[in-house]
C-alpha positions as CSV (number, residue, x, y, z in Angstrom):
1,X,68.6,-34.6,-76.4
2,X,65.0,-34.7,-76.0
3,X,63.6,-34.9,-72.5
4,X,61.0,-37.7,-71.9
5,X,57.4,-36.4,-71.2
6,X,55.1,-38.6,-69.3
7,X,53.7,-40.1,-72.7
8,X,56.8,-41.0,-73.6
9,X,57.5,-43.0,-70.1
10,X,54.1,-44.7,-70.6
11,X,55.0,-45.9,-74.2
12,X,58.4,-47.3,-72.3
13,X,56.3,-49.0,-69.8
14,X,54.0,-50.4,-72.6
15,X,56.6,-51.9,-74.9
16,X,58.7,-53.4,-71.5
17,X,55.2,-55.3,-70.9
18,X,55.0,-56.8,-73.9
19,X,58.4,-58.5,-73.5
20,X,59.1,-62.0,-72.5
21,X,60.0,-62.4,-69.0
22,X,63.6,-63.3,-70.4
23,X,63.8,-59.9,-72.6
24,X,62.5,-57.9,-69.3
25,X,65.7,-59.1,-67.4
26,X,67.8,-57.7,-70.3
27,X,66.6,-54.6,-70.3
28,X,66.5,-54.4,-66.6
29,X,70.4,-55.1,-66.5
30,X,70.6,-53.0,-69.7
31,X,69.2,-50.1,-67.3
32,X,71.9,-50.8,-64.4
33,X,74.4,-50.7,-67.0
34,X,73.2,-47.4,-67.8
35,X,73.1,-45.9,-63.9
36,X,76.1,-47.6,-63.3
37,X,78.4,-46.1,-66.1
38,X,76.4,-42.6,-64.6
39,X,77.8,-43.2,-60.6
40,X,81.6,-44.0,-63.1
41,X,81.7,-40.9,-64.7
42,X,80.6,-39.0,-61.6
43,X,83.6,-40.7,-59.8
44,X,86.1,-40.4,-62.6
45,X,85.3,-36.4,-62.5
46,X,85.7,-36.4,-58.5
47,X,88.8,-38.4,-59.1
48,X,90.1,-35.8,-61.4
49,X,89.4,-33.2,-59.1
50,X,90.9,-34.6,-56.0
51,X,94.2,-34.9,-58.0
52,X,94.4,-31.5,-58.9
53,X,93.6,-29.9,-56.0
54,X,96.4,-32.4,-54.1
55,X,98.9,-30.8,-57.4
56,X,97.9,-27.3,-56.6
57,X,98.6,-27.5,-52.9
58,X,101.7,-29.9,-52.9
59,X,100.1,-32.7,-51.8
60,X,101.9,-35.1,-54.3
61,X,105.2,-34.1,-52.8
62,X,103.9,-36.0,-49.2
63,X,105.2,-39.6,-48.5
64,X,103.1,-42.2,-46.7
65,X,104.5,-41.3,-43.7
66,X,104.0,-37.2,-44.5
67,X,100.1,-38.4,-44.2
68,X,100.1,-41.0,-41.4
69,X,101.5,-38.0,-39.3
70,X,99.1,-35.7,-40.5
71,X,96.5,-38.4,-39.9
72,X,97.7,-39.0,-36.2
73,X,97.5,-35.4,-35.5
74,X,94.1,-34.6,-36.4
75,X,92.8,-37.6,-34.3
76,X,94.7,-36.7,-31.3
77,X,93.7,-33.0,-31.4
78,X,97.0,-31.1,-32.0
């Protein structure tokens, strides 16, 4: 995909002036949508990581108490 020059971004900026104040709203929520389904994916791939990484080193295998243990150790120090 073709990278946006600052031309570009002025043309954008143009056209978005030109709307209504309605139509402006609608693309300002269109351009949440758009950062939003960006922070998704980002946590959908950490996601995927953190469960393979607990897979690799067994983590799966722990109950809730396994963790609340774990927990309880690392705040007291031990």
């Amino acid at each position: 995909m073709k990278s946006l020059n600052e031309a570009d971004e002025k043309i954008i900026i143009d056209k978005i002036r030109e709307l209504s104040p309605d139509k402006r709203k609608e693309v300002l929520d269109f351009v949440d949508f758009l950062a939003s389904r960006s922070k998704v994916k980002k946590w959908v791939e950490f996601d995927e990581w953190a469960m393979n990484l607990a897979r690799k080193k067994g983590f799966s295998k722990l109950k809730y108490e396994d963790i609340a243990l774990i927990v309880e150790d690392l705040r007291s120090g031990r």
